[in-house]
Backbone bond lengths (Angstrom), bond angles and torsions (degrees), N, CA, C in turn:
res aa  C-N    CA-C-N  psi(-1)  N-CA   C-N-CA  omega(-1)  CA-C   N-CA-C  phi
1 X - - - 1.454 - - 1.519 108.83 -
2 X 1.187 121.13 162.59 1.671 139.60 -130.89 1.831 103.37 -140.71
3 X 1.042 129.61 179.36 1.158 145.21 160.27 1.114 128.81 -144.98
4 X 0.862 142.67 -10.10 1.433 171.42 43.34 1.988 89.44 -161.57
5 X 1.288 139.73 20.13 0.871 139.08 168.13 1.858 125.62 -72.12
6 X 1.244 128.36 70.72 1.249 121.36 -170.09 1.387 129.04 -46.54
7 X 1.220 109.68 143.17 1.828 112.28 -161.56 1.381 97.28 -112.23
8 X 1.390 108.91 -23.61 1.738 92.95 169.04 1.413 97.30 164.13
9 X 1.404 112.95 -172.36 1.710 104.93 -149.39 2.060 101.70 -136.90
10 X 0.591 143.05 131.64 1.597 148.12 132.18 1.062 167.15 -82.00
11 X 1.236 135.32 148.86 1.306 109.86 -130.19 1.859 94.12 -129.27
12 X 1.533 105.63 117.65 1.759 112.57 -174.94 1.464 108.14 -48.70
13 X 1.514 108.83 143.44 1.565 108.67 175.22 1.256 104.08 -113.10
14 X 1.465 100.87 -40.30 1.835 106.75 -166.93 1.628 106.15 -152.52
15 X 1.748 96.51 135.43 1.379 98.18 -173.76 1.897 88.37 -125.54
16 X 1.489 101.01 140.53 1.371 113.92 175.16 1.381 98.12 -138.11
17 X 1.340 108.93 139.99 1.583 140.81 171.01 1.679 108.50 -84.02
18 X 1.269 118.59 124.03 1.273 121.33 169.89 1.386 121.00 -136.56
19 X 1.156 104.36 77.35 1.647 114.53 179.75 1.534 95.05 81.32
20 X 1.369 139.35 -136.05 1.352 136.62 175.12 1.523 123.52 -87.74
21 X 1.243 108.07 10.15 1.716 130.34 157.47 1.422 123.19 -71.45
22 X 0.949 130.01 121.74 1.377 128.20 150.02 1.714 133.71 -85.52
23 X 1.215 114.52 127.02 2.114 98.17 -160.80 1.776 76.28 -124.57
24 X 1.702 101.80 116.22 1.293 108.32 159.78 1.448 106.87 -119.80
25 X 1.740 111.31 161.58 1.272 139.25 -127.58 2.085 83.42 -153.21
26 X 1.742 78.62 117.02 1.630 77.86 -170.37 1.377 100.94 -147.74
27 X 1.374 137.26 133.83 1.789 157.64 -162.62 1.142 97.01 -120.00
28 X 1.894 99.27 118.35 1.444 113.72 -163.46 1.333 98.47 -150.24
29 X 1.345 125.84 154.58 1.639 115.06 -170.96 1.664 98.28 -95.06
30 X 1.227 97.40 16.74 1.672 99.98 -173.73 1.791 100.07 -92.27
31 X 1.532 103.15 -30.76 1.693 109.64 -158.02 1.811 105.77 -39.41
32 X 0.937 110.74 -38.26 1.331 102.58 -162.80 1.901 107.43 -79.31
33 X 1.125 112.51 -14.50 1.367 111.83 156.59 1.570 150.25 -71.94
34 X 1.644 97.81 -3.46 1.535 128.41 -154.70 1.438 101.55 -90.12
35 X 0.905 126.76 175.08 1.933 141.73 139.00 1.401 112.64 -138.50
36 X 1.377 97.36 162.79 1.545 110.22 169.18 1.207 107.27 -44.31
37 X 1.389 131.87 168.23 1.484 150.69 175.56 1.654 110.22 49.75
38 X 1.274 103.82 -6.84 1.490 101.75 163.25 1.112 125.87 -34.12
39 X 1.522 152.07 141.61 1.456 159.45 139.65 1.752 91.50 -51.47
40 X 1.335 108.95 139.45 1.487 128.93 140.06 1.232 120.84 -124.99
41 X 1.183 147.51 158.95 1.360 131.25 -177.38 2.066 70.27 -128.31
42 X 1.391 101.21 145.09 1.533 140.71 179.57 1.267 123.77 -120.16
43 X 1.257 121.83 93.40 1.396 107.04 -167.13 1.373 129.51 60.59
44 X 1.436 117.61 6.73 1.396 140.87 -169.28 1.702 117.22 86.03
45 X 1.163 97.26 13.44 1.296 98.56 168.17 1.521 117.49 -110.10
46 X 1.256 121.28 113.80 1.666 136.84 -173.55 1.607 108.57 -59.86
47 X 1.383 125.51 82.81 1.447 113.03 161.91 1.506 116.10 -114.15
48 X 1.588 91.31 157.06 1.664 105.09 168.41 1.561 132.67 -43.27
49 X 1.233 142.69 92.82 1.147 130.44 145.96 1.636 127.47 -22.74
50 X 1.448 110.99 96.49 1.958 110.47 -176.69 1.534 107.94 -112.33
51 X 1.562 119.67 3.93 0.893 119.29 173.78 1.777 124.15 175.91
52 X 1.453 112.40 143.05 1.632 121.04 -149.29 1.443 94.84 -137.46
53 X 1.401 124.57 119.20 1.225 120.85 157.06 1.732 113.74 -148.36
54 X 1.597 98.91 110.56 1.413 123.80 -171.59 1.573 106.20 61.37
55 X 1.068 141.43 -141.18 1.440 134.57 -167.21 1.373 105.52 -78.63
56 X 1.300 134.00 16.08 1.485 129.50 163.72 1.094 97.96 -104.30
57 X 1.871 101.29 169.27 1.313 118.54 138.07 1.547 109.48 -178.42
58 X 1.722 97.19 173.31 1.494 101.10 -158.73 1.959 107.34 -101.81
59 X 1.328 100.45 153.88 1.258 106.01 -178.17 2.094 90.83 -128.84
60 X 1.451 114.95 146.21 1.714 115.49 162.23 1.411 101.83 -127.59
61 X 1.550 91.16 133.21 1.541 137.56 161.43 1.432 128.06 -54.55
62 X 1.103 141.26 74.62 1.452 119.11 -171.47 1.568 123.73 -67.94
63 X 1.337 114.23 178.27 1.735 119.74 -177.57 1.866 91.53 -54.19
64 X 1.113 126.95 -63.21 1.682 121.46 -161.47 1.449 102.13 -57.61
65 X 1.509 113.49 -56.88 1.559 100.28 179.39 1.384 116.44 -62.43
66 X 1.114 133.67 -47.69 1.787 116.57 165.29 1.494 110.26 -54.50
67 X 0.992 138.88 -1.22 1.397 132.52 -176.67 1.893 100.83 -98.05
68 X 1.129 103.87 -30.44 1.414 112.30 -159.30 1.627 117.19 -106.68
69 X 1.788 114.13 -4.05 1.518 113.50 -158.88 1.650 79.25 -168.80
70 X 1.670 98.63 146.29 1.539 119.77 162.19 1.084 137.35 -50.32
71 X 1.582 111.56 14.63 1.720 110.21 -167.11 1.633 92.32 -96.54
72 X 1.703 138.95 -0.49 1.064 127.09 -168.43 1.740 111.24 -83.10
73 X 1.955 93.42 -8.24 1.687 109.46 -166.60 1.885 119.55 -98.27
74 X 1.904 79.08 -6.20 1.503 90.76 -177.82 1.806 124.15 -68.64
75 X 1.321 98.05 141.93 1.803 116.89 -177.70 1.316 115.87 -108.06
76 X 1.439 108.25 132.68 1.505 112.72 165.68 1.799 98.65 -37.65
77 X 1.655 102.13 132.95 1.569 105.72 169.55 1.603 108.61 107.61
78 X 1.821 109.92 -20.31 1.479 104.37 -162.31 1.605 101.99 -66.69
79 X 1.295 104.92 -174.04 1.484 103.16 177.07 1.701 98.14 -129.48
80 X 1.566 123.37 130.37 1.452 132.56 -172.51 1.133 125.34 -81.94
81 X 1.484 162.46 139.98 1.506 150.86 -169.34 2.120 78.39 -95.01
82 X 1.296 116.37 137.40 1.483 123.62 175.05 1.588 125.62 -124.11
83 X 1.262 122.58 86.70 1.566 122.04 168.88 1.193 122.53 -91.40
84 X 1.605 135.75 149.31 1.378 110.85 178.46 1.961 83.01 -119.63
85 X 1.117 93.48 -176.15 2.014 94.13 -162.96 1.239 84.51 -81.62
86 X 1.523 102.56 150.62 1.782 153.59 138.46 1.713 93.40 4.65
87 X 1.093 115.88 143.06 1.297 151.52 163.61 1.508 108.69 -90.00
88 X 1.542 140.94 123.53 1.081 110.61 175.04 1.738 104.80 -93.70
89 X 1.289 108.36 169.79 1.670 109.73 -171.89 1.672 102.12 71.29
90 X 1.293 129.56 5.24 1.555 101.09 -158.93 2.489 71.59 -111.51
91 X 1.346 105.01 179.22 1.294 127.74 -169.99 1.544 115.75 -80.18
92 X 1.433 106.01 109.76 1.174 109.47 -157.66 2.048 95.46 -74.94
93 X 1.240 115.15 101.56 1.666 112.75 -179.92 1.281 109.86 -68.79
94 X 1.367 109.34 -68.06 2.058 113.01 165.03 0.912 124.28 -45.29
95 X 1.472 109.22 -132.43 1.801 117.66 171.67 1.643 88.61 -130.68
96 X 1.682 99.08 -146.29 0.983 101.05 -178.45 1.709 121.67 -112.76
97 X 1.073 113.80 115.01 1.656 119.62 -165.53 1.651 95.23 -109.35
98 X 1.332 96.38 141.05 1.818 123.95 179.17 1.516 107.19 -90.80
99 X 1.272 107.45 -50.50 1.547 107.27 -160.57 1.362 114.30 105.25
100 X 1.143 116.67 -7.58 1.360 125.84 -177.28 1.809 107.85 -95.88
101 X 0.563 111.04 103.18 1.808 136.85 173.72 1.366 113.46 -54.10
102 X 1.113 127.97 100.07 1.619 135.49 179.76 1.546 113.20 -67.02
103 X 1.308 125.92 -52.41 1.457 141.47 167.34 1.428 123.77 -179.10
104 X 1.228 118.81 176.72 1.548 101.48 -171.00 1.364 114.72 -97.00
105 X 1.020 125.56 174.74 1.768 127.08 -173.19 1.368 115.07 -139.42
106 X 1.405 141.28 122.21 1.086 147.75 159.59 1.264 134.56 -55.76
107 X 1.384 121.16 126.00 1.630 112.55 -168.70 1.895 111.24 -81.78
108 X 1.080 118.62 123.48 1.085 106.22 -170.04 1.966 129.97 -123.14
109 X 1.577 101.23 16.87 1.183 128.41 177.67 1.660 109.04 174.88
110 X 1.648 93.63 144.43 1.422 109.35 -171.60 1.560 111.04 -143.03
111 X 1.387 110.15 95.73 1.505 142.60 -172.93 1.681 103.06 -85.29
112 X 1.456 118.02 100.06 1.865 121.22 154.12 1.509 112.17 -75.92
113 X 1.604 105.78 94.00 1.625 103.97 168.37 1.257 135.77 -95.03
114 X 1.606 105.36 57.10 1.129 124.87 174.15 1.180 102.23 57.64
115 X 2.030 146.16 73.16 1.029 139.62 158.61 1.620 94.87 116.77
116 X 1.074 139.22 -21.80 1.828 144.74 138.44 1.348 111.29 -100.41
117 X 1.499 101.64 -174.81 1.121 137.23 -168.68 1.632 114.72 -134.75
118 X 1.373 136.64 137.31 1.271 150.20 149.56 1.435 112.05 -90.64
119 X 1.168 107.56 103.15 1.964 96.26 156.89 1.373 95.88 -109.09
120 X 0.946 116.89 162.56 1.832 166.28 145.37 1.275 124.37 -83.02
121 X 1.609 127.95 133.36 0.978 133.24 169.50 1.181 122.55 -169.10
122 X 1.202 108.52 146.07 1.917 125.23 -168.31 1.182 97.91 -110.71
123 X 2.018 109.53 143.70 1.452 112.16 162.88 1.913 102.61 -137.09
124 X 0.806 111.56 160.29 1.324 125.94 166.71 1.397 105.58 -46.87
125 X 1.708 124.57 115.26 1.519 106.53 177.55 1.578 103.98 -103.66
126 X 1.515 102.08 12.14 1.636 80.41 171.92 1.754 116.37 -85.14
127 X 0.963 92.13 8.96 2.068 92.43 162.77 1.735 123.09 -92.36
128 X 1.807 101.66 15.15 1.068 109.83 -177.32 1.633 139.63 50.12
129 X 1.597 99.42 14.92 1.536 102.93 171.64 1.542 114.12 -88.16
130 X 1.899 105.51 161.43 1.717 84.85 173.47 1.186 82.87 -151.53
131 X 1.474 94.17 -177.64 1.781 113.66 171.29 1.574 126.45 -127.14
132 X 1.155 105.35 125.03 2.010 92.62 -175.65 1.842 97.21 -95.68
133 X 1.534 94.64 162.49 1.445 100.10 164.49 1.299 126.36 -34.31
134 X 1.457 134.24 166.61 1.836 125.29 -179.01 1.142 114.04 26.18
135 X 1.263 113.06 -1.88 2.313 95.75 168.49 1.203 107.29 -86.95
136 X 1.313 102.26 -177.34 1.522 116.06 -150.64 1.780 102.09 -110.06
137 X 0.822 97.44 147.03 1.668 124.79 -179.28 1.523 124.18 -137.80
138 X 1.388 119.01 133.64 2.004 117.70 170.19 1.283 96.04 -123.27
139 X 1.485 82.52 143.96 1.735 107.04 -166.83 1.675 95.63 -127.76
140 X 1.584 103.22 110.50 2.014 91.58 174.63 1.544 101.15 58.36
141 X 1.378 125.73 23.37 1.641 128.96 176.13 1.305 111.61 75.33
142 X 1.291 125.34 10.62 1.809 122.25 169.05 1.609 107.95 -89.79
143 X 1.174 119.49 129.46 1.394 138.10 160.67 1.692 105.75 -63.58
144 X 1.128 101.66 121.24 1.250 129.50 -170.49 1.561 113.39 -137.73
145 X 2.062 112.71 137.57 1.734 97.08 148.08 1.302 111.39 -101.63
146 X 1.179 110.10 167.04 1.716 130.25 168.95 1.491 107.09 -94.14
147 X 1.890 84.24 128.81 1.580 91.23 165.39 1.748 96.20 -129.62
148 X 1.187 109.55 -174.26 1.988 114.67 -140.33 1.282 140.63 8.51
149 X 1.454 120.49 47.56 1.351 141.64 -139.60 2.017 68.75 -67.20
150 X 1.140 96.54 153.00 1.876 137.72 161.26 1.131 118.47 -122.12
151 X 1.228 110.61 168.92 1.471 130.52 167.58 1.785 113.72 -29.80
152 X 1.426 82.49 -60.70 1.743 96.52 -174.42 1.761 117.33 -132.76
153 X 1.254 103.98 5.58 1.307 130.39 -145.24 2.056 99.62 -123.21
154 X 1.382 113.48 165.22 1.441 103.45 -177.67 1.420 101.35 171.20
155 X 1.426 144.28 164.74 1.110 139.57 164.47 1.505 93.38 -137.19
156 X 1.918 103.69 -179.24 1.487 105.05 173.84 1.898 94.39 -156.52
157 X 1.034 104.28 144.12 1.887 114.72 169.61 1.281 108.00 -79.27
158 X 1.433 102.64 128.71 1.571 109.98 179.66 1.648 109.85 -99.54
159 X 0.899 154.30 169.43 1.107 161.88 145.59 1.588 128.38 -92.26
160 X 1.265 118.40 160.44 1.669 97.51 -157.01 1.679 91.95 -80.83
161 X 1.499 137.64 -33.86 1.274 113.93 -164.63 2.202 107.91 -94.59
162 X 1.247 92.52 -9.58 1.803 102.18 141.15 1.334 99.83 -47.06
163 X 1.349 140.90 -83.35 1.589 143.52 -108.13 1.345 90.22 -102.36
164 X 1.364 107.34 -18.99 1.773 107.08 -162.13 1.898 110.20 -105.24
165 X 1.405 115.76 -10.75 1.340 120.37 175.12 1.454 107.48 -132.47
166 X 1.443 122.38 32.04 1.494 118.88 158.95 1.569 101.99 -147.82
167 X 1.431 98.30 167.93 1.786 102.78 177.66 1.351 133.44 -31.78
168 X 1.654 101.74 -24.26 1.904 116.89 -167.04 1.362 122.83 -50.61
169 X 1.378 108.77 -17.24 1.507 135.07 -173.82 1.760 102.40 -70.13
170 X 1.665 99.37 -36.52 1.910 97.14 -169.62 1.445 98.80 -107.93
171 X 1.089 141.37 24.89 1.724 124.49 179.53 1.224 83.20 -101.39
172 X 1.421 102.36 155.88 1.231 140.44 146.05 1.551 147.60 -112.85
173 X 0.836 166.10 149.99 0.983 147.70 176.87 1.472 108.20 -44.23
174 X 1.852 118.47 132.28 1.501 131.67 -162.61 0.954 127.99 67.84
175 X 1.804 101.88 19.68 2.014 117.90 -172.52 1.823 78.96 -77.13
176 X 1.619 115.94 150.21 0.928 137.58 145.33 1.767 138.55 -76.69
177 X 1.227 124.82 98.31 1.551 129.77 -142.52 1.310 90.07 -118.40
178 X 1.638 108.38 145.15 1.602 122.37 157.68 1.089 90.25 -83.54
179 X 1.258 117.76 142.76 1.502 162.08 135.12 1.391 128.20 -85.71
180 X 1.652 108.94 120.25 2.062 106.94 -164.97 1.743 78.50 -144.78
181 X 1.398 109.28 110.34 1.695 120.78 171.30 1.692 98.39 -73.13
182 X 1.449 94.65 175.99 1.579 108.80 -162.66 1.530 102.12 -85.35
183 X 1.498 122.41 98.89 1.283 130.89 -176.19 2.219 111.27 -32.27
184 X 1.364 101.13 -27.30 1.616 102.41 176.33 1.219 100.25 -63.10
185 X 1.359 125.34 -61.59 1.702 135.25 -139.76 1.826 92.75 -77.52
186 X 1.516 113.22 -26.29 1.380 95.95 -173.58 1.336 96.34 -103.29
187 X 1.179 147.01 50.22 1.520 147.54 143.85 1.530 96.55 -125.05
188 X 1.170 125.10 -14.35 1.293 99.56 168.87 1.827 106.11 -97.31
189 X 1.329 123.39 -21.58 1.127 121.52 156.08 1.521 117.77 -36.85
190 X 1.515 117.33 -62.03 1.238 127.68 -174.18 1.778 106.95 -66.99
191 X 0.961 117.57 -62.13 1.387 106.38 160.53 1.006 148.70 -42.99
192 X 1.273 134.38 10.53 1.735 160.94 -111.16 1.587 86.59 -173.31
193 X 1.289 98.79 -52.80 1.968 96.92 -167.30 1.227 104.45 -62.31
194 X 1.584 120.42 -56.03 1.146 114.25 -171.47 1.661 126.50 -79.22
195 X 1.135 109.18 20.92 1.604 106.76 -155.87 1.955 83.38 -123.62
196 X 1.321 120.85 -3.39 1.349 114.06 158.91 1.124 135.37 -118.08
């Protein structure tokens, strides 16, 4: 489990293909704190630590998670959103993030409000996720609320030390974003289905 609060970010060195795996290789001022079998969440996606050498180390991707989240688009040079899991007893700042990646979302407007930020973003609603006003949303693994949630559509306010210690700084309009909905809203979604 996640917070969606980022602790700091890294930067890919080396990406290798292994059959329908991907094993990326990522320099983080965190590396030297890690172990094997560690959880990282990546961009909001939670993978295994299988290997650490000196301020690197490697995390692998499987075929579903490249199928399902932006790490299949990543380049030597990118820069990573980095959480390592929840503390228990320690202060939950976000909400509650899995690591588990719902689908990806497109950035689709980028508003300077004089001292914030507006992004925008579209997702496919035929995968049936949504967002209501003030609920919670992770973007690239940041805990976020939504303001003008749509149909399929949604934005969120960034803040300047938001914009300045997570990815928000490099999207652009047609940036490709993990997207992880608010684990409540989709059990109460699902529970809703069956109760009519």
């Amino acid at each position: 489990m996640f917070t969606g609060i980022i602790e700091t970010s890294g930067v890919v060195k080396n990406l290798v293909r292994s059959n329908s795996n991907l094993d990326i290789t990522i320099s983080s001022n965190i590396t030297n704190e890690l172990k094997i079998d560690q959880s990282v969440a990546h961009n909001g996606v939670c993978l295994t630590v299988v290997k650490i050498n000196k301020d690197e180390y490697t995390v692998t991707a499987i075929a579903e998670t490249l199928e399902k989240t932006n790490l299949d688009s990543l380049k030597v040079n990118d820069v990573v959103n980095l959480e390592r899991a929840m503390k228990l007893g320690d202060r939950l700042d976000g909400h509650i993030v899995q690591g588990h990646v719902d689908q990806i979302g497109v950035c689709t407007n980028i508003e300077n409000k004089d001292g914030s930020w507006q992004f925008s973003f579209e997702y496919d609603k035929a995968l049936g996720n949504l967002t209501i006003e003030k609920g919670s949303i992770t973007i690239d693994g940041t805990s976020l609320t939504v303001v003008n949630s749509g149909e399929n559509t949604f934005s969120v306010a960034i803040i300047p030390y938001t914009y300045e210690h997570t990815r928000f700084k490099y999207y652009k309009i047609s940036t490709k974003v993990n997207l992880e909905f608010d684990v409540l809203g989709k059990y109460v979604k699902k529970i809703s289905q069956y109760s009519n």
